[in-house]
Each structure stands twice: as structure tokens, then as C-alpha cells.
N, C-alpha and C positions, 0 to 999 in steps of 0.2 A: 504494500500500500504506500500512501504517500508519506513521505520521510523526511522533512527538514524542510518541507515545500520543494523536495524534486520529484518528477513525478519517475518511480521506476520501470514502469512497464505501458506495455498497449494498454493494460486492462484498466491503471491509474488512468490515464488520458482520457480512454471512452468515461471512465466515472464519472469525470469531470461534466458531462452533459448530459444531464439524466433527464432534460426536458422532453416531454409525450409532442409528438408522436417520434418516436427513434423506429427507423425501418432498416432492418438485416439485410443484407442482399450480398450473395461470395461470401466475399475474406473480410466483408470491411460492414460500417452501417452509415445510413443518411439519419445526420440528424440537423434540428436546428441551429441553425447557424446565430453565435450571440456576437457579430461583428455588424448585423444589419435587422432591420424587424421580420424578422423571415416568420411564415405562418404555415408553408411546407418544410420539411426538410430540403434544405440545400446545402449541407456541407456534408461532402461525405471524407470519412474517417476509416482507413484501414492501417494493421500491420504495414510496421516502415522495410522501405527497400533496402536503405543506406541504414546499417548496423551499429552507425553513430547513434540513431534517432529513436523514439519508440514510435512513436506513429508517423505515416505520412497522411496531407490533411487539403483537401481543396472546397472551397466554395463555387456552387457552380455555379449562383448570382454574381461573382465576379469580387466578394472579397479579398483585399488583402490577406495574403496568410498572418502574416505581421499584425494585423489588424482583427482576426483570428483570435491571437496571444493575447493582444492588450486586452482585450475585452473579459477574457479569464485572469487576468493580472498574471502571463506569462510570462518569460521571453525565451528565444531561442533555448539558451542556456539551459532554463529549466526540463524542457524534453529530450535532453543527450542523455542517452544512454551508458556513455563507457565512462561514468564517475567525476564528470567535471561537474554535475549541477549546476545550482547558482553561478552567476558570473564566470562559466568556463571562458575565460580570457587564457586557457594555457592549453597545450600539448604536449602529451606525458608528462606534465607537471614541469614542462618548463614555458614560460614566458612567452607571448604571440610576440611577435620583434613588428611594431609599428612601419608602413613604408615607407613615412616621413624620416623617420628618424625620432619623430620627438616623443616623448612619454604617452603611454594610452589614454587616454585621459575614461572617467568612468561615464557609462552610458545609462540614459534610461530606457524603456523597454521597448519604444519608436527607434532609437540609436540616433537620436539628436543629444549632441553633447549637455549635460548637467548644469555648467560655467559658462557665463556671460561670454562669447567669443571676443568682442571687444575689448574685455579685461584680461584676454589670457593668450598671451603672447605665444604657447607651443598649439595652440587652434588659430590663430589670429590669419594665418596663409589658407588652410585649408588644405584639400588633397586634389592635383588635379590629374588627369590618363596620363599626361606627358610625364609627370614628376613620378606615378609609380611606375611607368613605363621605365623610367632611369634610373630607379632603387630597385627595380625587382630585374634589371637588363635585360627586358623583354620589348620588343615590337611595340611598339603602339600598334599597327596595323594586325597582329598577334593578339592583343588583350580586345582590340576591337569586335573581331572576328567571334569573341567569346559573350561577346555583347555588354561586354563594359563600357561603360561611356559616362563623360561629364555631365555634370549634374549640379544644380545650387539651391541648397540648404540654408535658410539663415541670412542671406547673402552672401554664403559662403561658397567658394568651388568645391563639391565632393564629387566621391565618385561612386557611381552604381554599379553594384555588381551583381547579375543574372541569379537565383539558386534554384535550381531545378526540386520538385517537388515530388517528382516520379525514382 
């Protein structure tokens, strides 16, 4: 069951929505979707593909997955599977290494930074394709191709990056 507020398994996740009507169908179920006022089932919820995860999870009204989490006060983090929980910012317990360079700064569950950007000089630039393009020495035309692209947050340059749900 749920532990520390992570959730450990599919069967934690599906509990999470126990709104009527939930419809079985396969491997997976249609339930109500709490990211938008849904009155059918439109999110459906199965066993996850990627063994990081415990469920994979799509709205077929067209919610955010992201948007999904908030609305249960999740975030990513909380549905990994292999023991990061909360705030998985590591791999094998060491440190995700920023592209920027500069310190992670902590996020809330949208992943808009916490700290006034104006006031905080290691956000104050932002992340743009070109700059992780030259910290991670890969293509622009490479990360493009992956469907990364510029993006402004805040009035900040960030960068999008694609996650496949399947």
C-alpha cells in the first residue's frame, strides 16, 4: 500500500480513483478523469510499460498527464517504481548533473521553479536547445529530431522535452 506518500504498485495508483463508474477493459481500466469535469470515464489506467513506473496513464479528453498528477497532488517522482519516491532528482542515488551547469534548483509539481527567477541568478538565463545542445555535445538538429524544442516559461527560455506514455 501507500508508504511515505509513494505510491508502490499499479494496484496503489488504480486506488487512488475509486470514483463510480470505473470500467475494466484488458490489462488496464477507464476511469474518471480528476484533471477535467469528466462525467464518463476518460482516463484510462493500465500496468506500466517502462519498469521505472507503476502505471502508464492517458486521458482521452486530451488531459495533461502532468495535469493528471496535480490534480491527485502527485508528481512524477511519486509513481517511480525502482525506490526514488518523492523528489527522485537522483540515479542510483547519485545526483541528476543539471545541463546548465548550475545547481537544480527544487521544483513544484507543474516543474515551474519554486524562486522568484528575477531574484535568483542560477534561473535568471534559463535553458535554451542551443545551450543543452553544447552541454550534453549533441546536434541541435539530433535533440530536435527527438522533439525537443524551445519553449518560454515565466518569461523564461526553457526547454521541452517529449515523454512518451506508451
Amino acid at each position: 500500500m501507500i508508504a511515505n506518500g509513494t505510491i508502490k504498485s499499479y494496484a496503489d495508483f488504480l486506488a487512488l480513483f475509486p470514483e463510480r463508474p470505473r470500467i475494466q477493459a484488458g490489462d488496464g481500466w477507464l476511469v474518471i478523469c480528476p484533471a477535467h469535469a469528466d462525467h464518463t470515464p476518460s482516463l484510462w489506467i493500465t500496468p506500466a510499460k517502462n519498469p521505472d513506473f507503476v502505471a502508464d496513464f492517458k486521458c482521452h479528453a486530451g488531459c495533461e498527464n502532468a495535469a493528471v498528477l496535480k490534480a491527485k497532488n502527485l508528481t512524477w517522482a511519486d509513481i517511480r517504481q525502482n525506490g526514488h519516491g518523492k523528489g527522485g532528482d537522483s540515479i542510483n542515488g547519485k545526483p541528476c548533473q543539471p545541463a546548465n551547469g548550475n545547481p537544480k534548483q527544487s521544483q513544484n509539481s507543474v516543474g515551474t521553479p519554486q524562486t522568484n527567477p528575477a531574484n535568483d541568478a542560477s534561473t535568471a538565463n534559463g535553458l535554451t536547445l542551443v545551450t543543452l545542445a553544447e552541454a550534453k555535445k549533441l546536434p541541435i538538429a539530433f535533440l530536435q529530431s527527438l522533439g525537443i524544442s524551445d519553449f518560454k516559461l515565466n518569461r523564461l527560455p526553457v526547454v521541452r522535452i517529449p515523454y512518451s506514455t506508451v
